[in-house]
Structure formats: C-alpha cells, structure tokens
MIDOSE-1310 file (N, C-alpha, C; in nm, 2 decimals, decimal comma, always signed):
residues 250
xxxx	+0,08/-0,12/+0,00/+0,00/+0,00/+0,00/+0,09/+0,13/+0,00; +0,22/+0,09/+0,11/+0,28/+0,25/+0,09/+0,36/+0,28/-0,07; +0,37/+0,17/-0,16/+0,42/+0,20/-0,26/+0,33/+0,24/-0,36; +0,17/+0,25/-0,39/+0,06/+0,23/-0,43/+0,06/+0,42/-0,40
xxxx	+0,08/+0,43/-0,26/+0,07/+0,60/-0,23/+0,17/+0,67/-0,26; +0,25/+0,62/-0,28/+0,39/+0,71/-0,37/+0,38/+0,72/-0,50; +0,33/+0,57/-0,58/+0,33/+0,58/-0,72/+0,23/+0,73/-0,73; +0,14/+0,75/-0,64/+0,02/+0,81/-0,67/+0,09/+0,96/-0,70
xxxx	+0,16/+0,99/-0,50/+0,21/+1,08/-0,54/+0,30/+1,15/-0,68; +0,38/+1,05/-0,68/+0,52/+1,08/-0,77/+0,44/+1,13/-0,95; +0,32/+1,04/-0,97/+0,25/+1,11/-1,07/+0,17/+1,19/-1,07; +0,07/+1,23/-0,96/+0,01/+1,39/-0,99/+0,12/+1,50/-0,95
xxxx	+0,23/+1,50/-0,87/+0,34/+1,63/-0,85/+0,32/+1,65/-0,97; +0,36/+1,65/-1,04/+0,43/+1,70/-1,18/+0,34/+1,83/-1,24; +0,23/+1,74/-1,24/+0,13/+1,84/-1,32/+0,04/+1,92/-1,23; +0,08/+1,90/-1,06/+0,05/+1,97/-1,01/+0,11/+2,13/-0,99
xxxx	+0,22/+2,02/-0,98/+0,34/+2,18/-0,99/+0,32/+2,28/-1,12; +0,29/+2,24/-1,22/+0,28/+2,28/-1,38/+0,17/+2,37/-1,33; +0,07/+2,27/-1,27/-0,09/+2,37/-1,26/-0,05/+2,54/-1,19; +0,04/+2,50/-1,09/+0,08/+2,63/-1,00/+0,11/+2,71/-1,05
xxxx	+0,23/+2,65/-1,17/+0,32/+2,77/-1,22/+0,26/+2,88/-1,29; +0,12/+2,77/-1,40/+0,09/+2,87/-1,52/-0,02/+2,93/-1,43; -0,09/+2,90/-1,33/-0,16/+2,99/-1,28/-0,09/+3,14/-1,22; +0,03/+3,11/-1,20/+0,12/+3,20/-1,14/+0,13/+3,29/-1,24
xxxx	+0,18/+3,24/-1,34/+0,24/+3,33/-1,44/+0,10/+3,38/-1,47; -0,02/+3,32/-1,54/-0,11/+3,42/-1,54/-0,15/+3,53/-1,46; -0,13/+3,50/-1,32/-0,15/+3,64/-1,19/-0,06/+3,71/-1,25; +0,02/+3,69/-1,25/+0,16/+3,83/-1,26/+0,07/+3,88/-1,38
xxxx	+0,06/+3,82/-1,49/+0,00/+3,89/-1,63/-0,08/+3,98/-1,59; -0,19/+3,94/-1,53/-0,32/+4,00/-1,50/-0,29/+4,11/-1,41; -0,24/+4,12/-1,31/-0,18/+4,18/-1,24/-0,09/+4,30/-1,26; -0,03/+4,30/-1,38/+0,05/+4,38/-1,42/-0,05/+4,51/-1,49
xxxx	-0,15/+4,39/-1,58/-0,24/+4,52/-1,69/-0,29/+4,59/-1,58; -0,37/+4,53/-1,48/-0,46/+4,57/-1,35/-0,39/+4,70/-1,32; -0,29/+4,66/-1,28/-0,21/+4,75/-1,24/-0,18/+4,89/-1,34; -0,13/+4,86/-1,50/-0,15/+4,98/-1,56/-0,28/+5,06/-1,55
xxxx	-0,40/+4,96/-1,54/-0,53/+5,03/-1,59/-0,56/+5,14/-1,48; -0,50/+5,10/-1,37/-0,56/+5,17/-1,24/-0,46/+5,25/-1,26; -0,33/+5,28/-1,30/-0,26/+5,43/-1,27/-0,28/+5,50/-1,40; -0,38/+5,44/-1,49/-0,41/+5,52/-1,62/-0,55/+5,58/-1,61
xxxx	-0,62/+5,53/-1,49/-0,69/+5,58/-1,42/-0,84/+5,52/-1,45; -0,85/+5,43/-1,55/-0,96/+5,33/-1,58/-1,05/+5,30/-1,47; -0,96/+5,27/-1,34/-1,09/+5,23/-1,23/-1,19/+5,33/-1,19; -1,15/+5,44/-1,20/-1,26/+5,54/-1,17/-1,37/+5,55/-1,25
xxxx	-1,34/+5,55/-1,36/-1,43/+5,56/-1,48/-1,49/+5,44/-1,45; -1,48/+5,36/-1,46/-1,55/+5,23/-1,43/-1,59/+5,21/-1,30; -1,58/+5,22/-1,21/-1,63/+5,25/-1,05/-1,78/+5,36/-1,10; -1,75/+5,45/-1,15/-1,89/+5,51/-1,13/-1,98/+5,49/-1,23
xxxx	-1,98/+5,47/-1,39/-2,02/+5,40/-1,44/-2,09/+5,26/-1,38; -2,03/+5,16/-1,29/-2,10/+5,08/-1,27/-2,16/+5,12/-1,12; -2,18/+5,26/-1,05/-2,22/+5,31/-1,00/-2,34/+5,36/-1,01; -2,37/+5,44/-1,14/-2,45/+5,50/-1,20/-2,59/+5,34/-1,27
xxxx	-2,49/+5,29/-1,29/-2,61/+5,15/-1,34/-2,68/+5,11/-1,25; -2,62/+5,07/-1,14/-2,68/+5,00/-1,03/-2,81/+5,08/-0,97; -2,69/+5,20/-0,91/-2,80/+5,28/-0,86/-2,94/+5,32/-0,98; -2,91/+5,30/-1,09/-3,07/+5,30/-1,14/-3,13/+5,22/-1,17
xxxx	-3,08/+5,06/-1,15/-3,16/+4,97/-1,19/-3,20/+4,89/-1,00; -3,14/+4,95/-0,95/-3,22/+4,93/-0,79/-3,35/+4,94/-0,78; -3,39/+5,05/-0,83/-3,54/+5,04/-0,80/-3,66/+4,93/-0,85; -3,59/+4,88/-0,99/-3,66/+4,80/-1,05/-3,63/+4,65/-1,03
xxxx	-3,51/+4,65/-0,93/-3,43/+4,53/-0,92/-3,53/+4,46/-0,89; -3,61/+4,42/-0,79/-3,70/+4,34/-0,71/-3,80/+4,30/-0,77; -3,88/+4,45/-0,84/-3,99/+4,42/-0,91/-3,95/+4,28/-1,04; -3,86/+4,32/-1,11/-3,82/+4,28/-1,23/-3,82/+4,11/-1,21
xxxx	-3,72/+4,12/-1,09/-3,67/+3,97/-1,11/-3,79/+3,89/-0,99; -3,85/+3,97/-0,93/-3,97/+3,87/-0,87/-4,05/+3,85/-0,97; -4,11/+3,95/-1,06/-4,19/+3,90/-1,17/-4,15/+3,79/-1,29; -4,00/+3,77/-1,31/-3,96/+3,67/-1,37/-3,91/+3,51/-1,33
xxxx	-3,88/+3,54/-1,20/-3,85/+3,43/-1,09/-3,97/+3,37/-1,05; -4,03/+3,46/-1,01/-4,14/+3,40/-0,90/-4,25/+3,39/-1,02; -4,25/+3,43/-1,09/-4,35/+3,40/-1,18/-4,33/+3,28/-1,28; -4,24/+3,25/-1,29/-4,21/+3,11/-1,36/-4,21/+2,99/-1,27
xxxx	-4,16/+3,08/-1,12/-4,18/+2,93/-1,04/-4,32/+2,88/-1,00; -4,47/+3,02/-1,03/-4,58/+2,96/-0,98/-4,64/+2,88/-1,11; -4,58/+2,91/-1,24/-4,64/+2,87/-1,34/-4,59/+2,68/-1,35; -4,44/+2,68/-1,31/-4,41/+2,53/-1,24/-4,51/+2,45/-1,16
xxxx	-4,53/+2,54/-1,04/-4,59/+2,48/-0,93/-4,69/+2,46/-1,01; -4,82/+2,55/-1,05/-4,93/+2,45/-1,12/-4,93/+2,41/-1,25; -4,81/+2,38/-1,30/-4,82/+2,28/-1,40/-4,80/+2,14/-1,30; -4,67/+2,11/-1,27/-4,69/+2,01/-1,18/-4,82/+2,01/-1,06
xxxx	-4,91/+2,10/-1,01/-5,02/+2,03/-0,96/-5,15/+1,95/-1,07; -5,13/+2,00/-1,15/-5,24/+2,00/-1,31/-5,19/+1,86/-1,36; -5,03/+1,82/-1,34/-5,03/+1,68/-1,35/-5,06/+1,60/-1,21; -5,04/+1,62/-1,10/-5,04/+1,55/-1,03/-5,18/+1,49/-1,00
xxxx	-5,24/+1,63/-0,99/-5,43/+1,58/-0,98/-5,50/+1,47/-1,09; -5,41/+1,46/-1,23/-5,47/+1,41/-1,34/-5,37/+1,26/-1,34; -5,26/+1,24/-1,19/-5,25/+1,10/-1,19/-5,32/+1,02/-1,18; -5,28/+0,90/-1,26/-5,34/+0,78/-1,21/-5,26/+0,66/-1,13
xxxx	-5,18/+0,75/-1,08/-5,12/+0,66/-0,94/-5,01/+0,56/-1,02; -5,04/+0,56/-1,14/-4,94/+0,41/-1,17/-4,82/+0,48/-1,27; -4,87/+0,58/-1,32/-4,78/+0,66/-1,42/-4,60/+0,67/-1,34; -4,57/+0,62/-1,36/-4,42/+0,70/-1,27/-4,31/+0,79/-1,36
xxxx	-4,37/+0,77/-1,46/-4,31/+0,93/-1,58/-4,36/+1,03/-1,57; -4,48/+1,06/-1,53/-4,61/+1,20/-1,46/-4,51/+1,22/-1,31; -4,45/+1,14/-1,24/-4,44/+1,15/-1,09/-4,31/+1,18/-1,11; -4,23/+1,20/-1,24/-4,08/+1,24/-1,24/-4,12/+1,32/-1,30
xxxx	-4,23/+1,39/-1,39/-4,23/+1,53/-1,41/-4,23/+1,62/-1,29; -4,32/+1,58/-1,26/-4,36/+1,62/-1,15/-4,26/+1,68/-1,02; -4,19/+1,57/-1,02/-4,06/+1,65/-0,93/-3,91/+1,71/-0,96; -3,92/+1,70/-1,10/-3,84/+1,80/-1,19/-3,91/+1,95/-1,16
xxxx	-4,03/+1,94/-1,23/-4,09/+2,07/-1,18/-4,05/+2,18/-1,06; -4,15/+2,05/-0,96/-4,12/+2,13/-0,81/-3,95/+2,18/-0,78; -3,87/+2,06/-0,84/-3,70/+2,14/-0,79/-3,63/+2,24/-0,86; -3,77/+2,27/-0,98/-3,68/+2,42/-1,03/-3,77/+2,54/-1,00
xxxx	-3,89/+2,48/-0,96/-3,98/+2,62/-0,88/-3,90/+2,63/-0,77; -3,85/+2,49/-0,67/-3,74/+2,57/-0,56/-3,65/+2,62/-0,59; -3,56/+2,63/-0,67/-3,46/+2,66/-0,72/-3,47/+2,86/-0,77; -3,63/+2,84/-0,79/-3,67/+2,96/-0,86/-3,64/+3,03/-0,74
xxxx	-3,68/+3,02/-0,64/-3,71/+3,07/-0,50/-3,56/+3,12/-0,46; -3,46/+3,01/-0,43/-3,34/+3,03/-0,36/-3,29/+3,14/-0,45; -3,29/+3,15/-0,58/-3,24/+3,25/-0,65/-3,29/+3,40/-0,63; -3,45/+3,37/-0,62/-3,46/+3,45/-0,55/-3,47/+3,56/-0,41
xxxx	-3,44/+3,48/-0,37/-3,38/+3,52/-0,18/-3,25/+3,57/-0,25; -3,13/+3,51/-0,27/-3,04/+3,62/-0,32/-3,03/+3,77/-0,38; -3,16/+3,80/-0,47/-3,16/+3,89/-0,53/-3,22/+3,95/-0,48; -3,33/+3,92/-0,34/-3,38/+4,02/-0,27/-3,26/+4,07/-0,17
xxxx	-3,20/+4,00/-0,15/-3,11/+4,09/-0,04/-3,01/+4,15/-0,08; -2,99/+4,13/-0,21/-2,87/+4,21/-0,29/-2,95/+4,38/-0,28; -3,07/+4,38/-0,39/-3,08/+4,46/-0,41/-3,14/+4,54/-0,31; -3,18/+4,47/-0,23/-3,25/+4,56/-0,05/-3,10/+4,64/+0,01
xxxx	-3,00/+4,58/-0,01/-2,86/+4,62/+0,06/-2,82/+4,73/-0,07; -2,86/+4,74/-0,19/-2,86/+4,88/-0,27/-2,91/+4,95/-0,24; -3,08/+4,90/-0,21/-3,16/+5,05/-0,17/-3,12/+5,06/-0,05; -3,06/+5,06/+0,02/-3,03/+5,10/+0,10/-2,90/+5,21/+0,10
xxxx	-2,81/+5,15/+0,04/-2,66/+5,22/-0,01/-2,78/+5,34/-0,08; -2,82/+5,33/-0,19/-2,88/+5,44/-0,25/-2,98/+5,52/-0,19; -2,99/+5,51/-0,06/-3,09/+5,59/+0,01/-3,20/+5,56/-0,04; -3,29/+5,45/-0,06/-3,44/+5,41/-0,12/-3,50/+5,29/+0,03
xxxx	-3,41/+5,33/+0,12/-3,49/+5,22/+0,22/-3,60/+5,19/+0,19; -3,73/+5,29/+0,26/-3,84/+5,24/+0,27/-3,94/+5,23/+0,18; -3,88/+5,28/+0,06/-4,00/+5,23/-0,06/-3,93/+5,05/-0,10; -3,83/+5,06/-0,10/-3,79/+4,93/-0,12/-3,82/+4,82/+0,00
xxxx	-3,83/+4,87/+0,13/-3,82/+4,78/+0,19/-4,01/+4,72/+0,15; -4,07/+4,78/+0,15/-4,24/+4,73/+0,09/-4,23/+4,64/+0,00; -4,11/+4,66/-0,11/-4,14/+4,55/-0,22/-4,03/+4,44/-0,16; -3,94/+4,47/-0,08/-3,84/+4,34/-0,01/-3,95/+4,19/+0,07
xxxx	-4,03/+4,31/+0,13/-4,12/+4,21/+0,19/-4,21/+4,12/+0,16; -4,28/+4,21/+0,04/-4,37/+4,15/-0,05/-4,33/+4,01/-0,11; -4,22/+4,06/-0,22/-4,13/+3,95/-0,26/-4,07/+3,82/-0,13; -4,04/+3,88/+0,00/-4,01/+3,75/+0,02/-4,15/+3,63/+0,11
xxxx	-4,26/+3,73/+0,10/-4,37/+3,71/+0,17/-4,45/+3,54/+0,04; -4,42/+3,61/-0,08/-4,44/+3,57/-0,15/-4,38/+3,42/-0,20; -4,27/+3,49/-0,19/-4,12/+3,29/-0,22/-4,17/+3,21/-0,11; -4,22/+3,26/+0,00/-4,24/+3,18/+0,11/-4,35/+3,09/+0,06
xxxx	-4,47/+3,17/-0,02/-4,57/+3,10/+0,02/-4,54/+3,02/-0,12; -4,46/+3,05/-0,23/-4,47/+2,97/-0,34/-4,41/+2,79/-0,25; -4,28/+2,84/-0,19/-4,21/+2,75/-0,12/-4,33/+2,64/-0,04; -4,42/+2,70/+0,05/-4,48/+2,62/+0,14/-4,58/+2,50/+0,00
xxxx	-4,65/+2,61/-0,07/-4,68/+2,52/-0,18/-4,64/+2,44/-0,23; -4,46/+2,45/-0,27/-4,42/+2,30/-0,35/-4,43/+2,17/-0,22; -4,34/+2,25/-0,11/-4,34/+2,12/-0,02/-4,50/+2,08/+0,03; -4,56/+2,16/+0,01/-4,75/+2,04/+0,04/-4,77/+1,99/-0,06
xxxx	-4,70/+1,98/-0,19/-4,71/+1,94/-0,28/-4,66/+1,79/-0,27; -4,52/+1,83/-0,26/-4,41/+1,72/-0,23/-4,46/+1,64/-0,12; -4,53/+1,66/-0,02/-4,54/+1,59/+0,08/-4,72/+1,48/+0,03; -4,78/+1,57/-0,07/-4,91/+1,50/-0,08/-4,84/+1,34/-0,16
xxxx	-4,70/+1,41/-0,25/-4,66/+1,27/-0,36/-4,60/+1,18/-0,24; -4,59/+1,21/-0,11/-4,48/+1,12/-0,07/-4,52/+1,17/+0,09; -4,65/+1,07/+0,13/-4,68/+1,08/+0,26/-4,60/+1,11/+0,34; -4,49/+1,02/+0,36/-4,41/+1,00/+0,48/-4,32/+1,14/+0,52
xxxx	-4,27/+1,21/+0,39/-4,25/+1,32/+0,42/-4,30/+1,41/+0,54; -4,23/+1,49/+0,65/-4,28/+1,57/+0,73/-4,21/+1,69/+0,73; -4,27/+1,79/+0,80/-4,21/+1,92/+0,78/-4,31/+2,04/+0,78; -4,32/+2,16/+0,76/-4,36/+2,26/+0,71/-4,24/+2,41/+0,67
xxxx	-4,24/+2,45/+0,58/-4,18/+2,56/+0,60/-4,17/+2,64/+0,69; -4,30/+2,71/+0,71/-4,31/+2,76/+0,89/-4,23/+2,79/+0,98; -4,21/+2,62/+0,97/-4,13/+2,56/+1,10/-3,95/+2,61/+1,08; -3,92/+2,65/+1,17/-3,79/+2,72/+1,22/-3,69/+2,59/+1,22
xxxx	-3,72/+2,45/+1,24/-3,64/+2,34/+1,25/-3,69/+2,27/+1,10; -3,75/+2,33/+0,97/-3,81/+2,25/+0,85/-3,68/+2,18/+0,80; -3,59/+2,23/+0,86/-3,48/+2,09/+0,71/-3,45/+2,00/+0,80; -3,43/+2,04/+0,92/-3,40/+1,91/+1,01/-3,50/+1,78/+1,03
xxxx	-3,62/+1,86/+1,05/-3,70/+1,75/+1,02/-3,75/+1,67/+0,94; -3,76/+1,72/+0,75/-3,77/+1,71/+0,67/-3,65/+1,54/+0,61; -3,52/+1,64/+0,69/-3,43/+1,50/+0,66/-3,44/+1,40/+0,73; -3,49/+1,42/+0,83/-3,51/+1,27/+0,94/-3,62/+1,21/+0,86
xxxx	-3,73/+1,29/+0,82/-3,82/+1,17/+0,76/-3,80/+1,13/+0,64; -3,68/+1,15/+0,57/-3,59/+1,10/+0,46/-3,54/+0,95/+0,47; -3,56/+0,87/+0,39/-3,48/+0,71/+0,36/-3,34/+0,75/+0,31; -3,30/+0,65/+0,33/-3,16/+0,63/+0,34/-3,12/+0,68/+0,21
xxxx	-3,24/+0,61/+0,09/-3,14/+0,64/-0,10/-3,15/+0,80/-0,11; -3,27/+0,85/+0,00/-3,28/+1,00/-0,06/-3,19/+1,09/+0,01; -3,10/+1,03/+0,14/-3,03/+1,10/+0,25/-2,86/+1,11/+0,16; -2,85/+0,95/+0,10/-2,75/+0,96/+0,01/-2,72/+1,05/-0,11
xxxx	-2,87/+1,05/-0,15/-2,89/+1,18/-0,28/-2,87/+1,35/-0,27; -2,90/+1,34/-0,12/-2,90/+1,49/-0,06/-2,75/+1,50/-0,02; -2,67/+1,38/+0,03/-2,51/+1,42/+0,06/-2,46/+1,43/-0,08; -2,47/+1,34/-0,18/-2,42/+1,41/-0,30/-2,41/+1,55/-0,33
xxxx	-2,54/+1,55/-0,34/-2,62/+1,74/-0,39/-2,50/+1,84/-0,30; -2,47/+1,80/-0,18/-2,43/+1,88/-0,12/-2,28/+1,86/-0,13; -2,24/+1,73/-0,12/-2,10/+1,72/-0,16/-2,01/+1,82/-0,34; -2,11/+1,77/-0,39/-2,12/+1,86/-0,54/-2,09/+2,03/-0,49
xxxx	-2,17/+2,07/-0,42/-2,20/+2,17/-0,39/-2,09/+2,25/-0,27; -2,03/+2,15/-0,23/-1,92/+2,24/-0,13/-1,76/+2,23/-0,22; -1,74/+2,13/-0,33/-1,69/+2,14/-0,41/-1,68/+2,28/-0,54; -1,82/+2,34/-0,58/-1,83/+2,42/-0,63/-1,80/+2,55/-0,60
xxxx	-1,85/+2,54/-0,45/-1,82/+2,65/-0,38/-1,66/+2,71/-0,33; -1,62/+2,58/-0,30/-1,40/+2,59/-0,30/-1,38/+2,62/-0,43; -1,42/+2,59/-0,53/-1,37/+2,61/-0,70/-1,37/+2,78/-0,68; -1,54/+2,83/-0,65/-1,59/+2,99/-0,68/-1,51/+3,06/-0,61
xxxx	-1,49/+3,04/-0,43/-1,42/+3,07/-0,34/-1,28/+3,16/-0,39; -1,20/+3,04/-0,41/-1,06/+3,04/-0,53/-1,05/+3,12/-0,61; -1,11/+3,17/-0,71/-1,17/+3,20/-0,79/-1,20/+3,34/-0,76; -1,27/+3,40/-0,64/-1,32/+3,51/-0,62/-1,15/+3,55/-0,53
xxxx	-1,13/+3,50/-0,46/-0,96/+3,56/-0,40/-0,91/+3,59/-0,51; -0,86/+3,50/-0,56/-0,80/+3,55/-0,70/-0,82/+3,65/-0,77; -0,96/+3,69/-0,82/-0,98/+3,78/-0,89/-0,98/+3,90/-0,80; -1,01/+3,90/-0,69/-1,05/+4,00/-0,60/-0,89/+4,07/-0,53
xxxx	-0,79/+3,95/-0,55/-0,64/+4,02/-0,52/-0,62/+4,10/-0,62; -0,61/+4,05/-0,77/-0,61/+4,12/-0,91/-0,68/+4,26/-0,88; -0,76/+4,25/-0,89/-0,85/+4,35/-0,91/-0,86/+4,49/-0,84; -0,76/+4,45/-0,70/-0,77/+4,61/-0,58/-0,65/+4,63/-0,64
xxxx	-0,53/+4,62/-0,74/-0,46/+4,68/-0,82/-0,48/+4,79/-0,89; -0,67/+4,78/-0,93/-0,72/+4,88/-1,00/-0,83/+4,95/-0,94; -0,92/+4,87/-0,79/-1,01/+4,95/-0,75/-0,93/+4,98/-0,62; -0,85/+4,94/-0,59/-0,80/+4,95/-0,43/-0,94/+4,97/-0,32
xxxx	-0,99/+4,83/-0,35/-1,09/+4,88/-0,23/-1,08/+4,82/-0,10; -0,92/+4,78/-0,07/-0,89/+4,71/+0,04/-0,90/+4,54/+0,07; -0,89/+4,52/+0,21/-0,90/+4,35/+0,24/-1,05/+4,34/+0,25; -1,13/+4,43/+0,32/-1,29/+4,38/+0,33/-1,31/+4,29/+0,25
xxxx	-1,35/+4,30/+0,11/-1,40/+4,18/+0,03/-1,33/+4,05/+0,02; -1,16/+4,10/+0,03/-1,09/+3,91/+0,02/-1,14/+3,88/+0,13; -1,17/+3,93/+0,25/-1,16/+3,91/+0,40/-1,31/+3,79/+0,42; -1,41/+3,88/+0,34/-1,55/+3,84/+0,30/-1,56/+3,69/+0,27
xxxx	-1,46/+3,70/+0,17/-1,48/+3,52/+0,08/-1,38/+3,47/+0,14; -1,27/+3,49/+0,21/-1,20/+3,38/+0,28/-1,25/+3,34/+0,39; -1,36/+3,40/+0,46/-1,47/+3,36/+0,61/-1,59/+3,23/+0,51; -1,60/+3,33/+0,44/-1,71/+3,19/+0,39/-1,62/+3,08/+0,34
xxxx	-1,53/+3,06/+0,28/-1,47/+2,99/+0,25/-1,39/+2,85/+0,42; -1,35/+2,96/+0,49/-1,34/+2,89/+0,59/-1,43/+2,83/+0,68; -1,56/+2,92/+0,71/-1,67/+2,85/+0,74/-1,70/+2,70/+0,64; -1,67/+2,70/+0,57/-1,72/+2,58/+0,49/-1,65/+2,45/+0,49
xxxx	-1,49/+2,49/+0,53/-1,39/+2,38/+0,54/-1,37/+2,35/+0,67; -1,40/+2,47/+0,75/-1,41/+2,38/+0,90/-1,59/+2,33/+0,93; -1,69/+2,32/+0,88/-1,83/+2,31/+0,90/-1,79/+2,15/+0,86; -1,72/+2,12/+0,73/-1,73/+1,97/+0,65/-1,65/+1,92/+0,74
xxxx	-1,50/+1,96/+0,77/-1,40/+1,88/+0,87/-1,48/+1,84/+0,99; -1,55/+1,92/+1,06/-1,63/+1,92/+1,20/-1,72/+1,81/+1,17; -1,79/+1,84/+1,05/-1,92/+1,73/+1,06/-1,82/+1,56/+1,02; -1,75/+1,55/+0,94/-1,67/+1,43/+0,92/-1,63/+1,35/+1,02
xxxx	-1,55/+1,44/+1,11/-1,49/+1,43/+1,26/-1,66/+1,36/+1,32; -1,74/+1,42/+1,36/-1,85/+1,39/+1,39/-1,87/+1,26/+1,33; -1,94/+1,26/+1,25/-1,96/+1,11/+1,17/-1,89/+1,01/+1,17; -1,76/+1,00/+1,17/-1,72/+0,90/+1,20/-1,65/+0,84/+1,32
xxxx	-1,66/+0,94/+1,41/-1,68/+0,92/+1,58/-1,83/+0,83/+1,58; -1,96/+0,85/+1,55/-2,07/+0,79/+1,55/-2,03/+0,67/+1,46; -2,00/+0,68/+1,35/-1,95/+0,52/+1,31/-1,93/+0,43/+1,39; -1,83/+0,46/+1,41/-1,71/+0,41/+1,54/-1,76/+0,34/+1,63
xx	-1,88/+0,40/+1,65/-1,97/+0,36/+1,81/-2,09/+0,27/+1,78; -2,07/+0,26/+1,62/-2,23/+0,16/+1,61/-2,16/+0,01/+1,61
C-alpha cells in the first residue's frame, strides 16, 4: 500500500506543480495590466459608471426579477399540480415530471432570496430604504408561500415526508423523515456543492487580489470570501470528525 501512495504521489506532483506555475504566471500577467489600468486611471471611470447603473436599476431590481423568478416558479408549481391531480397513481413518468418541476420552482425561489437581499442592501446604499423595503417584503412574503406550496405538494406525492416551511427546525425534520437512497442523494447534492463552492471561493480571491490593483478597495472583500470559505472547510471537517466518531460507536 505505501508504494501504491507514492506511485500516486510521484505522478500527480508533476502536473501539479505545472498547474501552480501557469496559474502563477497568469496572476503576474493580470496583475500587471490591473495595475497599468488603475494608474491610467480606468478604475474610476468604471467605478462610477457601474455606480451609476446600479443605482438605477435598484429600484426595478426586485420588481423585475420577482416577476420573472417567481412568476415562472408559480407557473411550475401549477403545471406540476395539473399533473399531479390528473395521476393515475401508476404513471411514474407523470411522478418524475412532476418532481423536476417542483426542484426548479425551488430553485426559482433560492435565487430569489439572493436577489432580494442584494438589491435591498442597494436600496439601502442608494438611500431608497423604505420604498424598497415594501417591495423586499412583498417579494419574500411571496417565495415563502410559493415554497410552502411546493413542499404540500411534495409531501401529498410522498406521505411520509414531514415538515412545514413555517417551522424554524423545517430541514431538520424534513431529513429525518428521509430514507436512506434519498439521505445519500442529498449528501451528493451537497457534496457537489461544497466542491463548487471551494472552486468559486478560489476564484473570487484571485480575482478579488487582481483587481484592488485597480479599485484599491482594500482586504474587506478578500476578508469576505476567505470567512465563507473557511466556514465551509471547518463546517465539512467538523461534521466528518462527527460522523465517524458515530461510526465508530455503532
């Protein structure tokens, strides 16, 4: 075995080290133009230019994208109730429409919680609090209830399911009344997804070192994505550590 872990080693070094270099050499690249652009004075021009956009599409931000989000996700929701009602129980190609549907009307939702708090944290920067805060509410008043809909939905195809949105403990309980194939489905989803997130993480350092070359707008933002980033590598280590301490004991 220990020569099986060396062979392994001795063949990814190589192209690991390669991976470093050219990413290296690209930083310096980038880094350099970054650098002219901002003593040629590009960042400013472009700082308020993308100043000037924002702050006018704030107002419309919410309206816009709740009427495109949430409005596709209720048009989801009752297509898949319009199939569901018209099962005949035996179809199980209606019962995978059906939950295609509901996971991109959720999907409609989570996107949307993002976009309300983006652009609520503009009106706010832009001094539009309290007309915006009316449509912040509206809109999330609304994903809520699109939300509670899919899962009464989800729970009519699949008794056993429990939960409510409502409820302040809904994912905790929702996964306890989960089987084992769908608990394994959900560590994927998530495994996928903390993977994606170290890729974006990386990714946003990087560009975000690059880039105060030309906006200098300090460590706040690297500071930003290296907390989430670390929250996420000590949350998986922690829970791992956990899990298989419980192994261990069964």
């Amino acid at each position: 075995m220990s020569d099986n872990v060396k062979r392994d080693n001795r063949r990814a070094l190589p192209k690991y080290l390669l991976t470093i270099l050219l990413y290296g050499l690209l930083g310096g690249v980038l880094g350099f133009f970054t650098g002219v652009a901002g003593a040629a004075g590009v960042a400013e021009t472009v700082r308020q230019a993308l100043d000037r956009a924002l702050e006018a599409a704030t107002p419309w931000g919410i309206v816009i994208s709740a009427v495109i989000l949430l409005g596709t996700g209720w048009y989801l929701y009752a297509a898949a109730k319009r199939r569901c009602d018209a099962w005949d129980g035996e179809d199980e190609d209606t019962m995978d429409a059906v939950e295609q549907q509901l996971g991109w009307a959720l999907l409609l939702t989570g996107l949307m919680i993002v976009l309300d708090f983006f652009f609520f944290a503009a009106s706010i920067v832009y001094g539009r609090f309290l007309p915006d805060l009316v449509l912040f509410l509206a809109s999330v008043v609304v994903l809520i209830v699109l939300q509670q809909k899919v899962v009464d939905l989800e729970r009519r195809l699949n008794p056993e399911k429990r939960g409510s949105v409502y409820d302040m403990k809904f994912q905790k309980t929702w996964m306890d009344s989960c089987d084992e194939a769908e608990r394994a489905q959900i560590g994927q989803a998530c495994y996928r997804a903390y993977m994606v997130g170290t890729k974006v993480c990386t990714f946003l350092w990087v560009a975000l070192l690059i880039l105060n070359f030309v906006f200098d707008f300090g460590m706040l933002p690297i500071a930003a994505v290296l907390v989430v980033w670390g929250v996420m590598q000590t949350v998986c280590a922690l829970e791992c550590i956990r899990l298989s301490k419980r192994k261990g004991e069964m």
